[in-house]
DSSP file (Angstrom, degrees, kcal/mol; ACC not computed):
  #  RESIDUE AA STRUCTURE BP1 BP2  ACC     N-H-->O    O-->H-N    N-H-->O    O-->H-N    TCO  KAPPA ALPHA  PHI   PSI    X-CA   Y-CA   Z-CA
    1    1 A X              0   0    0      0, 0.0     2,-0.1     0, 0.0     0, 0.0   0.000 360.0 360.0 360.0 134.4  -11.1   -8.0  -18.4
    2    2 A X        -     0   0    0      1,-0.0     2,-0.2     0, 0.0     0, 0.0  -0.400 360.0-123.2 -80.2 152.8   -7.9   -6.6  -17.1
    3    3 A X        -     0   0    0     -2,-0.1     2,-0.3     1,-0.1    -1,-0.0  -0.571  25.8-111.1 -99.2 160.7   -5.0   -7.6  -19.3
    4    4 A X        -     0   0    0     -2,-0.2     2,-0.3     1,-0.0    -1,-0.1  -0.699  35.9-118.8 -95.0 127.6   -1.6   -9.8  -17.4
    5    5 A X    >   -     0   0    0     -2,-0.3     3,-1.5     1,-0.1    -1,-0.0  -0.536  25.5-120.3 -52.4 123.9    1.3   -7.4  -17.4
    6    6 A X  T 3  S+     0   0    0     -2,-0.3     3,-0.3     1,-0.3     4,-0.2   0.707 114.2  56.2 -66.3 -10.5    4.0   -9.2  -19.6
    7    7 A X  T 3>  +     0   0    0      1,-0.1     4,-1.9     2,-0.1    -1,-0.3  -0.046  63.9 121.5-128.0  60.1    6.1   -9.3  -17.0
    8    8 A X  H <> S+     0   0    0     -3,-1.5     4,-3.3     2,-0.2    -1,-0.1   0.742  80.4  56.1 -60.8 -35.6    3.7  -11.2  -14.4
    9    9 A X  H  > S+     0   0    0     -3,-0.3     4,-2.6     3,-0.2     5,-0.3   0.966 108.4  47.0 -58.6 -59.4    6.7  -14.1  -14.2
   10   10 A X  H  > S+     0   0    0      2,-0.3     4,-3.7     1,-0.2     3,-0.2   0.975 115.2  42.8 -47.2 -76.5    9.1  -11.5  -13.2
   11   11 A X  H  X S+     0   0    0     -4,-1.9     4,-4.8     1,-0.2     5,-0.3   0.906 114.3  52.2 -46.6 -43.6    6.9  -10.0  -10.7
   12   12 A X  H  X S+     0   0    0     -4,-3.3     4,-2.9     1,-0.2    -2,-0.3   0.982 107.4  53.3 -57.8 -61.3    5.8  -13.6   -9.4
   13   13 A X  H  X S+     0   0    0     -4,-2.6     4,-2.3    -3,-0.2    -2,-0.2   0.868 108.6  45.8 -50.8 -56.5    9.2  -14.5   -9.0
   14   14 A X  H  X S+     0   0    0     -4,-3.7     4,-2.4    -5,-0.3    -1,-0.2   0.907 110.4  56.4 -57.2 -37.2   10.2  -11.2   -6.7
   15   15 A X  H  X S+     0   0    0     -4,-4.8     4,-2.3     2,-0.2    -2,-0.2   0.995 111.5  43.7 -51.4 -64.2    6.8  -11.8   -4.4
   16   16 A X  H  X S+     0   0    0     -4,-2.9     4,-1.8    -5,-0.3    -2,-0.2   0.818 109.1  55.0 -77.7 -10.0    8.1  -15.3   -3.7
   17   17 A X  H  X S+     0   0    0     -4,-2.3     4,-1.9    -5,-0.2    -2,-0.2   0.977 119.7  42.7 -19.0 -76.0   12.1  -13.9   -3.1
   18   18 A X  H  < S+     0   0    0     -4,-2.4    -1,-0.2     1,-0.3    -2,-0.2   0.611 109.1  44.0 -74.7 -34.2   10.3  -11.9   -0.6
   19   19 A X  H >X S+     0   0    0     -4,-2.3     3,-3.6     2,-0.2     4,-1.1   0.977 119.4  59.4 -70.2 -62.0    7.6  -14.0    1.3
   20   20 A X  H 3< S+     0   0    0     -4,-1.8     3,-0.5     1,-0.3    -2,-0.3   0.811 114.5  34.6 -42.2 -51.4   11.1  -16.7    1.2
   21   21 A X  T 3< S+     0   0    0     -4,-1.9    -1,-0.3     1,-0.3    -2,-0.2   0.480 104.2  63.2-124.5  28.5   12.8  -14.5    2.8
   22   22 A X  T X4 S+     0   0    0     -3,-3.6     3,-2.8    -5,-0.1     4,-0.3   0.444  79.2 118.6 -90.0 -14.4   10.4  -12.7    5.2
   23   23 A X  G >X  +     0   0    0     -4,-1.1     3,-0.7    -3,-0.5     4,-0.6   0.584  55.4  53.1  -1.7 -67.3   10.4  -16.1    6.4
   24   24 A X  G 34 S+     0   0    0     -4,-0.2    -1,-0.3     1,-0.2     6,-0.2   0.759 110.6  50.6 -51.9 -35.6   11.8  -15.8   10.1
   25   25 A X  G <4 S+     0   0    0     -3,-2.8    -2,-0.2     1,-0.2    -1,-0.2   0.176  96.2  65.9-106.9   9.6    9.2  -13.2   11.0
   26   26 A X  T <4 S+     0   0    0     -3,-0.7     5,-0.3    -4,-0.3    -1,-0.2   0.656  74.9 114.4-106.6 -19.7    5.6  -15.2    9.6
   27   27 A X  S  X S-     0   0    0     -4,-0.6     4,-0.9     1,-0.2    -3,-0.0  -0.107  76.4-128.9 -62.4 174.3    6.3  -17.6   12.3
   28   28 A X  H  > S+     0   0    0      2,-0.2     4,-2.1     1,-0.2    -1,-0.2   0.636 109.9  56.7 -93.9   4.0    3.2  -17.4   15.2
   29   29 A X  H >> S+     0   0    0      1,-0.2     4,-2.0     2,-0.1     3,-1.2   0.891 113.4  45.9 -76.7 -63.1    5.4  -17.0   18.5
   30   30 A X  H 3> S+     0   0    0      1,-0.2     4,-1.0    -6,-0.2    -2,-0.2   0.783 115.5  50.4 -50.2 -31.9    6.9  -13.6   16.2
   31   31 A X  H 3< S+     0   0    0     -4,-0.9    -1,-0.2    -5,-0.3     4,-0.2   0.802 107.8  50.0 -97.6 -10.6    3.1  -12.7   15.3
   32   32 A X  H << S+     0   0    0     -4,-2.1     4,-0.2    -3,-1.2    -1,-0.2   0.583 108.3  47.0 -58.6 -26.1    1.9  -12.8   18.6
   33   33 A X  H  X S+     0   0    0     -4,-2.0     4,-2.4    -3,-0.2    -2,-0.2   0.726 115.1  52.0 -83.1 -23.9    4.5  -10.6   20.3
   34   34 A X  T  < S+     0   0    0     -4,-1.0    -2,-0.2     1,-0.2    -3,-0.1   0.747 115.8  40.8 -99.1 -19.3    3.8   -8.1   17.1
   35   35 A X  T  > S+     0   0    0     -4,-0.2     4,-1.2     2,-0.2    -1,-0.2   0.627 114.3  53.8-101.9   1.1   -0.3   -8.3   18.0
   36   36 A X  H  > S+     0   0    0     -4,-0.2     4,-3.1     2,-0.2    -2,-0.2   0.832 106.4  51.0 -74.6 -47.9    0.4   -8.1   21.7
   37   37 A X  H  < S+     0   0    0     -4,-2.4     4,-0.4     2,-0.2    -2,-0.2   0.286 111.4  48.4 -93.9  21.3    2.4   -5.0   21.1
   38   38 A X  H  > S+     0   0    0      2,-0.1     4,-1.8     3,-0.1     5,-0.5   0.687 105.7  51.2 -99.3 -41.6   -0.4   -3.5   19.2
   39   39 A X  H  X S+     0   0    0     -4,-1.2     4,-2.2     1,-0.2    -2,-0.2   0.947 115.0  50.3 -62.0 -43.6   -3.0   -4.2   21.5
   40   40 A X  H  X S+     0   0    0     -4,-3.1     4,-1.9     2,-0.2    -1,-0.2   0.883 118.8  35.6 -36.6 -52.0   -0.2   -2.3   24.2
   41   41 A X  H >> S+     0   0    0     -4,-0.4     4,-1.7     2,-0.2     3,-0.8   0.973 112.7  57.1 -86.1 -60.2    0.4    0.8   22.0
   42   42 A X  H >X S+     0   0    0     -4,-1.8     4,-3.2     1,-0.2     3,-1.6   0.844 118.2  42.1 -40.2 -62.8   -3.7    0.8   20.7
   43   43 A X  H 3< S+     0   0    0     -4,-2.2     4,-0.4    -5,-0.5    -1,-0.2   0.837 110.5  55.4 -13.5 -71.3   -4.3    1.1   25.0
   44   44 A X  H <X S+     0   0    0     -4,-1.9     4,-1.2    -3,-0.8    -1,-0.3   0.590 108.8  41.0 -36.9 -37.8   -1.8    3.2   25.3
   45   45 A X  H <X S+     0   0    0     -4,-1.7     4,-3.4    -3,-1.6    -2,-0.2   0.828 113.5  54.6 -86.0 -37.8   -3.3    5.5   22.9
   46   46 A X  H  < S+     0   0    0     -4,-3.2    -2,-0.2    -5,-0.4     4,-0.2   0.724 108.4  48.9 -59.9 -21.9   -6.9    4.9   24.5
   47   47 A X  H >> S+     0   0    0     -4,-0.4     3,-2.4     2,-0.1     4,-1.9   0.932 114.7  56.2 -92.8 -64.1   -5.4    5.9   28.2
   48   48 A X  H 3< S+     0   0    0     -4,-1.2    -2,-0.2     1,-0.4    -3,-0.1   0.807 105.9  42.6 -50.7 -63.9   -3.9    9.1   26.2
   49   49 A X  T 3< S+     0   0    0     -4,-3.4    -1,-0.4     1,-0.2    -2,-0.1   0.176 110.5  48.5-130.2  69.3   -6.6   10.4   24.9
   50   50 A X  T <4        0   0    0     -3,-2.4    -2,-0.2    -4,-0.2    -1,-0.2   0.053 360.0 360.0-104.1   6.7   -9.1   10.3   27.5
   51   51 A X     <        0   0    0     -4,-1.9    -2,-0.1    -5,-0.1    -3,-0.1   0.572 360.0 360.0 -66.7 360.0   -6.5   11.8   29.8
């Protein structure tokens, strides 16, 4: 069994800082423009290289 790091609180504590204050960018209007403009570049790259 893998042993808990002693300083798992610490670490727990920075994840949620981070998640808190990624906050603005998890909403779905922001993760739809960010899978829209993947499916645009992944295209892009598919028109490239069979060109």
């Amino acid at each position: 069994m893998r042993q808990r790091s002693p300083n798992v609180d610490e670490e727990r504590a920075i994840r949620d800082t981070a998640l808190r204050e990624a906050w603005p960018y998890t909403d779905s209007r922001a993760n739809y423009e960010i899978a829209a403009r993947a499916r645009t570049a992944q295209a892009e790259g598919r028109e490239r290289a069979h060109a």
